[in-house]
MILUM-413537 format. One line per field, with one value per residue: residue number from 0; x, y, z of N, C-alpha, C, O in turn. Coordinates in steps of 0.02 Angstrom, whole numbers, padded with zeros to 5 digits. Example, Ala and Ser with C-alpha at 12.3 -4.5 7.8 and 13.67 -1.06 7.14 Angstrom:
! MILUM-413537
i <- 0,1
n.u <- 00660,00642
n.v <- -00284,-00112
n.w <- 00390,00354
ca.u <- 00615,00684
ca.v <- -00225,-00053
ca.w <- 00390,00357
c.u <- 00660,00645
c.v <- -00165,00002
c.w <- 00390,00394
o.u <- 00712,00670
o.v <- -00166,00057
o.w <- 00423,00402
This chain:
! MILUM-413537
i <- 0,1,2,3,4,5,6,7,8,9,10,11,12,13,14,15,16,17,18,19,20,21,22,23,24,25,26,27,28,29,30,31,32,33,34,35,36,37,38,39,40,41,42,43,44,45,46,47,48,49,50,51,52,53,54,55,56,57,58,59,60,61,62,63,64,65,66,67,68,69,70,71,72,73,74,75,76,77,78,79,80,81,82,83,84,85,86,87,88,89,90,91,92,93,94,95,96,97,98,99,100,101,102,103,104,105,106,107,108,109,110,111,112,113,114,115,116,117,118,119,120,121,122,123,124,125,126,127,128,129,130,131,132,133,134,135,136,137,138,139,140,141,142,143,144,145,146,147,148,149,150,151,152,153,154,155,156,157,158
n.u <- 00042,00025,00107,00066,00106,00075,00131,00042,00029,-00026,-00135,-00133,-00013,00074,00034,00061,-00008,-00031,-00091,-00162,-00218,-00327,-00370,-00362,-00222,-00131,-00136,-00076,-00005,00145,00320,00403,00514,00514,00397,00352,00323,00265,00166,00015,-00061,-00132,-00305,-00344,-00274,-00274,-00428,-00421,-00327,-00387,-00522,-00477,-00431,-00535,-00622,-00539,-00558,-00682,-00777,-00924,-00905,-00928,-00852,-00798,-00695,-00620,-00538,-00407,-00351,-00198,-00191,-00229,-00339,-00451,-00391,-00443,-00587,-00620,-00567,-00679,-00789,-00746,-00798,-00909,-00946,-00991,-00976,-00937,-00964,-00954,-00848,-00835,-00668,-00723,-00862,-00841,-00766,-00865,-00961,-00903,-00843,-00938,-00971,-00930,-00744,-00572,-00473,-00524,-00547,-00429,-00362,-00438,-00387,-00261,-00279,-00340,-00212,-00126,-00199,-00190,-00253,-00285,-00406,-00492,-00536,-00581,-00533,-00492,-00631,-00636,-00643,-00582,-00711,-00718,-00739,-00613,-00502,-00385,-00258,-00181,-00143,00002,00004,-00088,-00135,-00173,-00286,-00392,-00406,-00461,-00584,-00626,-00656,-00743,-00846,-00893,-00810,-00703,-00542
n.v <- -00058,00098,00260,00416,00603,00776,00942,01093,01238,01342,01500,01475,01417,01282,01113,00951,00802,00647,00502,00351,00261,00258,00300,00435,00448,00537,00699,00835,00982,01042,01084,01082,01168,01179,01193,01055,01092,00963,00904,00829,00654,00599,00563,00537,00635,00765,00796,00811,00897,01012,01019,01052,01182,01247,01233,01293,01434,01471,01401,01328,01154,00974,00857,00711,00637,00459,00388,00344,00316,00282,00215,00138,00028,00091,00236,00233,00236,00341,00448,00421,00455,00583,00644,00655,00766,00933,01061,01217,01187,01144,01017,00925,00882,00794,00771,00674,00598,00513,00477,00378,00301,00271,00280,00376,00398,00433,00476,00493,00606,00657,00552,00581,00694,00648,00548,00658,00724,00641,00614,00573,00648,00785,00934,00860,00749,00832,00887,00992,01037,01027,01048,01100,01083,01192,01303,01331,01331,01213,01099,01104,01026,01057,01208,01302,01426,01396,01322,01405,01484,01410,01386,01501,01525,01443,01486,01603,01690,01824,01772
n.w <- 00000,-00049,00029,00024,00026,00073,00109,00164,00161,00265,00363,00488,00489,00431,00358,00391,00264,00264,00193,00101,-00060,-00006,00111,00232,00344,00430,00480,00537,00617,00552,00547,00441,00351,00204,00064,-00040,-00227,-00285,-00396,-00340,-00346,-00274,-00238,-00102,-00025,-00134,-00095,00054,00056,-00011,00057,00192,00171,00119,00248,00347,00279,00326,00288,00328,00305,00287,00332,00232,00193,00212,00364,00430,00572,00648,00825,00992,01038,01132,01113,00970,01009,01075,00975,00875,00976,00995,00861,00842,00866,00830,00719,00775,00914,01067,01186,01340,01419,01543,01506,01416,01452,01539,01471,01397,01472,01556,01665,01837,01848,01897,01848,01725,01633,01609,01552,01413,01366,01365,01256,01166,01143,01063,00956,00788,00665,00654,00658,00569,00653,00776,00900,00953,01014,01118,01280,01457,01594,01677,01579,01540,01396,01405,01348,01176,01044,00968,01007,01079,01011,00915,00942,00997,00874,00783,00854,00857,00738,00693,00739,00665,00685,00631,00586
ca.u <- 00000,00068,00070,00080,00110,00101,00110,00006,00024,-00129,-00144,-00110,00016,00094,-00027,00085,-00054,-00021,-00138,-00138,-00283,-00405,-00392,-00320,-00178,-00110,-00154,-00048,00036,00209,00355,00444,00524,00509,00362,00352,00280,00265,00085,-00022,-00112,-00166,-00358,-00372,-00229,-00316,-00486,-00407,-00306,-00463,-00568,-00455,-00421,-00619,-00640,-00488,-00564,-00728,-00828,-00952,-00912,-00933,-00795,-00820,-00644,-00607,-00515,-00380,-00284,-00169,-00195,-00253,-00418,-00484,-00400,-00500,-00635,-00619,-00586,-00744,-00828,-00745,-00796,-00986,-00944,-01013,-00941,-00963,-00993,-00895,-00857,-00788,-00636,-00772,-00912,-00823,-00745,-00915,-00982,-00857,-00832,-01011,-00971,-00885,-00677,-00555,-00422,-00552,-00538,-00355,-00364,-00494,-00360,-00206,-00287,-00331,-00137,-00091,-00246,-00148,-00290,-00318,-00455,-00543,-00549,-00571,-00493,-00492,-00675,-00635,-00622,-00604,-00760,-00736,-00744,-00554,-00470,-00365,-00212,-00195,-00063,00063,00008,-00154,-00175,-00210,-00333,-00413,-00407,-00512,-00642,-00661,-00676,-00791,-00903,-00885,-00773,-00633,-00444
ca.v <- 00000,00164,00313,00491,00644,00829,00994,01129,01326,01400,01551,01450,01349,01231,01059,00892,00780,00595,00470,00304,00292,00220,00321,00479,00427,00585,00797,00880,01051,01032,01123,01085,01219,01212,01143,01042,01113,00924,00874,00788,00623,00557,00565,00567,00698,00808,00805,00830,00965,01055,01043,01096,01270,01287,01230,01387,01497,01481,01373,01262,01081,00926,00814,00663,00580,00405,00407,00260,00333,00218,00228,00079,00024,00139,00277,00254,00247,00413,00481,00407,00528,00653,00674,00675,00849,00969,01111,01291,01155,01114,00939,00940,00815,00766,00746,00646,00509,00481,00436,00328,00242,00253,00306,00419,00391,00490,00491,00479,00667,00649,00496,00597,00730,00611,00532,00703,00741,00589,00617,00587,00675,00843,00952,00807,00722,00898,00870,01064,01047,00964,01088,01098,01108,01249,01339,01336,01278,01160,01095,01084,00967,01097,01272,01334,01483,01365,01302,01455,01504,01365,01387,01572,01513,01380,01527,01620,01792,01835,01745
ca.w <- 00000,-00026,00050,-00008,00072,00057,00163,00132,00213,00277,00394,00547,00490,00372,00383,00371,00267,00243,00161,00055,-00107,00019,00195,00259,00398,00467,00463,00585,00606,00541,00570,00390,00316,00124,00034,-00119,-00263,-00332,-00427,-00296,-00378,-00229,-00230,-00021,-00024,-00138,-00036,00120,00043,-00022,00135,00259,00159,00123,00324,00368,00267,00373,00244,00378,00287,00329,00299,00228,00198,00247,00398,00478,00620,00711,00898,01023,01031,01168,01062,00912,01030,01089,00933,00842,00985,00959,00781,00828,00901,00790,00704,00831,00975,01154,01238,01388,01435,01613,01466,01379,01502,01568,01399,01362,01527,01556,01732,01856,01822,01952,01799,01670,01605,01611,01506,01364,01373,01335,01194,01100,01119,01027,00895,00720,00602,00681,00629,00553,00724,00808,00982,00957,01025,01189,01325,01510,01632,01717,01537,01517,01339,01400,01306,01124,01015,00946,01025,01104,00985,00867,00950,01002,00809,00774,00875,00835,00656,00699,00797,00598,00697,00591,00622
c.u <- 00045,00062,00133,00077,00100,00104,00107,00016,-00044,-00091,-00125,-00052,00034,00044,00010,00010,-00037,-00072,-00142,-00208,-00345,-00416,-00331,-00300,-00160,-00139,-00113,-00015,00104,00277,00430,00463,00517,00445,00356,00320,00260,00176,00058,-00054,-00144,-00240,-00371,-00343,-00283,-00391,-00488,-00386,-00378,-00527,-00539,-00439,-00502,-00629,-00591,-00506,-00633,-00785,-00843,-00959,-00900,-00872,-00797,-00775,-00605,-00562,-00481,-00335,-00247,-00174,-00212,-00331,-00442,-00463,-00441,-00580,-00677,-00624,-00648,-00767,-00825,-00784,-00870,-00992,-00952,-00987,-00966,-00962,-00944,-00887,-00816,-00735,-00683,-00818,-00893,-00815,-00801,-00962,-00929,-00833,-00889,-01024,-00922,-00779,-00655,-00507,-00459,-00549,-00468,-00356,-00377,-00413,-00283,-00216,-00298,-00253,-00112,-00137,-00187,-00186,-00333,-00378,-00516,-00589,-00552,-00585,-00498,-00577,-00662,-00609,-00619,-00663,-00782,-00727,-00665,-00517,-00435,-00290,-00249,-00119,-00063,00015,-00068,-00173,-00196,-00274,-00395,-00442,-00468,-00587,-00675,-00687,-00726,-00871,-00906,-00855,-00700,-00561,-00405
c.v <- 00062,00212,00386,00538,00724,00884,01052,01204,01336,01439,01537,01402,01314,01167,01002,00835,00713,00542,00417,00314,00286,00274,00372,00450,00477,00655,00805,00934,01026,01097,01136,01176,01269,01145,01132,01080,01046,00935,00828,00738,00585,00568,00602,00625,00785,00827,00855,00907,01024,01076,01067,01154,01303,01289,01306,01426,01522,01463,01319,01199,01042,00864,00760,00609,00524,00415,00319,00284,00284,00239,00138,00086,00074,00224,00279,00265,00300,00441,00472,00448,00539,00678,00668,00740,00880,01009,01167,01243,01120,01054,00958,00869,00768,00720,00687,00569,00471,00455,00366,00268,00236,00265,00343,00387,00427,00509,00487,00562,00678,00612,00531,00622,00697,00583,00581,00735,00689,00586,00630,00637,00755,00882,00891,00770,00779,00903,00959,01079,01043,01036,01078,01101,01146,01304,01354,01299,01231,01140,01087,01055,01009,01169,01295,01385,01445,01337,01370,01492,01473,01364,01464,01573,01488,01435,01595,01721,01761,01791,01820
c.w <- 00000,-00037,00044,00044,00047,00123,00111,00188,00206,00339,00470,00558,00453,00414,00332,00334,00236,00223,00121,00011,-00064,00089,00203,00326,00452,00448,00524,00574,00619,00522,00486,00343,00225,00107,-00024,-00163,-00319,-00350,-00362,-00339,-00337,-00217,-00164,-00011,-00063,-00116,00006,00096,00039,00030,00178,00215,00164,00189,00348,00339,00295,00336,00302,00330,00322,00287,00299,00183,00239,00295,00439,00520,00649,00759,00930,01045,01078,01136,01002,00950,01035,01043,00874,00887,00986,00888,00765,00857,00837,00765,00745,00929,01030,01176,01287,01397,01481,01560,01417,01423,01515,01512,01371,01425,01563,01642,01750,01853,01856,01892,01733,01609,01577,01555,01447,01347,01329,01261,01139,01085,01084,00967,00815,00654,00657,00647,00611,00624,00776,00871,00996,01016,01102,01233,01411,01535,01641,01664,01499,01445,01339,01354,01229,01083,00967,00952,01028,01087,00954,00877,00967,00920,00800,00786,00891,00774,00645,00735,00728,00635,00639,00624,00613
o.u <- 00090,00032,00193,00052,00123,00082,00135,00005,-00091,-00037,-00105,-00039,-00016,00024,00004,-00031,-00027,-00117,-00109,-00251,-00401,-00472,-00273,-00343,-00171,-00167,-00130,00009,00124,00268,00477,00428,00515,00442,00354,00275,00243,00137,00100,-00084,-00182,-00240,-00393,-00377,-00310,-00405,-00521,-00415,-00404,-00562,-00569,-00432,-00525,-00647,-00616,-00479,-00647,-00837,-00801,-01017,-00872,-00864,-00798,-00795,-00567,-00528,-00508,-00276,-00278,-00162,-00206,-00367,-00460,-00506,-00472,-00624,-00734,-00677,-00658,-00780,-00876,-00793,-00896,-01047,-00922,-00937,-01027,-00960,-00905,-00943,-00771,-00756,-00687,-00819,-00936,-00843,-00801,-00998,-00934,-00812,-00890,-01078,-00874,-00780,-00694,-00502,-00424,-00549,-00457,-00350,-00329,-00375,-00259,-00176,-00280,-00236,-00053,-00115,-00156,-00155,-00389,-00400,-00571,-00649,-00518,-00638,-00506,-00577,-00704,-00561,-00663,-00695,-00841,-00709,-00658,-00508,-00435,-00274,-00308,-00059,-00108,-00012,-00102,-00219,-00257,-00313,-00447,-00495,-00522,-00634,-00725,-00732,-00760,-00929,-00927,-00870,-00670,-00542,-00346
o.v <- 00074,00235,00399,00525,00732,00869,01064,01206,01338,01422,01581,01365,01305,01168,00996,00825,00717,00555,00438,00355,00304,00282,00362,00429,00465,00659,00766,00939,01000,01146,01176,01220,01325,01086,01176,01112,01058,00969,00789,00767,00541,00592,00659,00671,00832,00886,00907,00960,01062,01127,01108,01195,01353,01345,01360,01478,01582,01495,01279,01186,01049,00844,00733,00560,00536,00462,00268,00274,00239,00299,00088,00133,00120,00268,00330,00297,00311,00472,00517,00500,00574,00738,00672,00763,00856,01009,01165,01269,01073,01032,00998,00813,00709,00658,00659,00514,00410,00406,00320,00211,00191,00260,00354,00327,00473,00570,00476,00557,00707,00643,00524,00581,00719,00591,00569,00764,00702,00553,00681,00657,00764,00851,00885,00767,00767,00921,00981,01128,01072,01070,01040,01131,01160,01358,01382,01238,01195,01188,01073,01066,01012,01187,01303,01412,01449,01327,01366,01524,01502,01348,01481,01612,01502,01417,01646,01779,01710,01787,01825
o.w <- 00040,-00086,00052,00099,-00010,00178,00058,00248,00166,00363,00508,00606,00420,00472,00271,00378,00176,00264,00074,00028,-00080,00112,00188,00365,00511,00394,00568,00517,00670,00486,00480,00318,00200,00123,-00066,-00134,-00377,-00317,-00340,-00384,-00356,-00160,-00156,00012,-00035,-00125,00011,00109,00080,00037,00213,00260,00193,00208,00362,00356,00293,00342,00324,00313,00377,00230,00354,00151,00287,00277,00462,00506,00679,00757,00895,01063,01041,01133,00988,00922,01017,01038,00834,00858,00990,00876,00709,00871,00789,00800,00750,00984,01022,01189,01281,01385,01466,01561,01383,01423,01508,01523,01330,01419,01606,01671,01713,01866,01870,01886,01684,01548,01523,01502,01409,01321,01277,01215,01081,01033,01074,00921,00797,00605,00681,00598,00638,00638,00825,00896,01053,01053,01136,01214,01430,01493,01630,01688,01444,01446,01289,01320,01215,01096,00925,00899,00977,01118,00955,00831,00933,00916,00807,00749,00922,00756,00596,00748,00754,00619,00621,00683,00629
């Protein structure tokens, strides 16, 4: 099977995007310095590409490319509910554990929390949603404006 890659600049960021013909693998914010200007022929690649600029430029879509993250089973767990979070809309890490462990958890928020820092398909899987309780944002995997961005975008104010 094999798998393609590109990175793409947008406004927040260069966006590492990896993918084979059948299933997007990775999206993350990447730190590379020069980007290709090769031809993309990867089908999922160009998709992805195309929705996350329409999604950053504050187009409300719904994204509807295949998706295979690697994680361990209670990770994909998590991130399958993540990704019934809505676009404009909050989860909390608390709200979360207790859905998913179907009861109270003393490390169960903690847990939610660990798994959206290891989330390989950002945006798509939008861990961006996931906030503290007590109204606080919480961490975000590679820099908490970004996340903040996001969910000003997602609420249609200007970046």
């Amino acid at each position: 099977m094999k798998i393609s890659f590109t990175v793409i600049e947008t406004n927040l960021g260069k966006i590492y995007i990896e993918a084979t013909d059948k299933s997007l693998l990775r999206l993350n914010w990447s730190d590379v310095k020069k980007i290709s200007k090769k031809k993309i022929y990867n089908p999922i690649l160009i998709k992805a590409k195309k929705q996350i600029l329409n999604y950053l430029k504050g187009k409300k879509i719904k994204f509807n490319i295949p998706l295979d993250p690697k994680g361990t089973k209670f990770q994909k767990k998590v991130w399958k509910h993540i990704q019934k979070i809505n676009w404009g809309e909050k989860k909390s890490y608390k709200n979360i554990s207790k859905k998913i462990f179907k009861k109270k958890v003393l490390m169960g928020p903690r847990s939610i929390g660990n798994v959206c820092s290891s989330n390989p398909i950002l945006i798509l899987i939008p861990c961006h949603r996931v906030i503290c309780s007590n109204g606080y944002l919480g961490g975000y995997n590679n820099k908490i404006y970004r996340k903040k961005k996001l969910l000003l975008l997602e609420k249609n104010l200007i970046l």
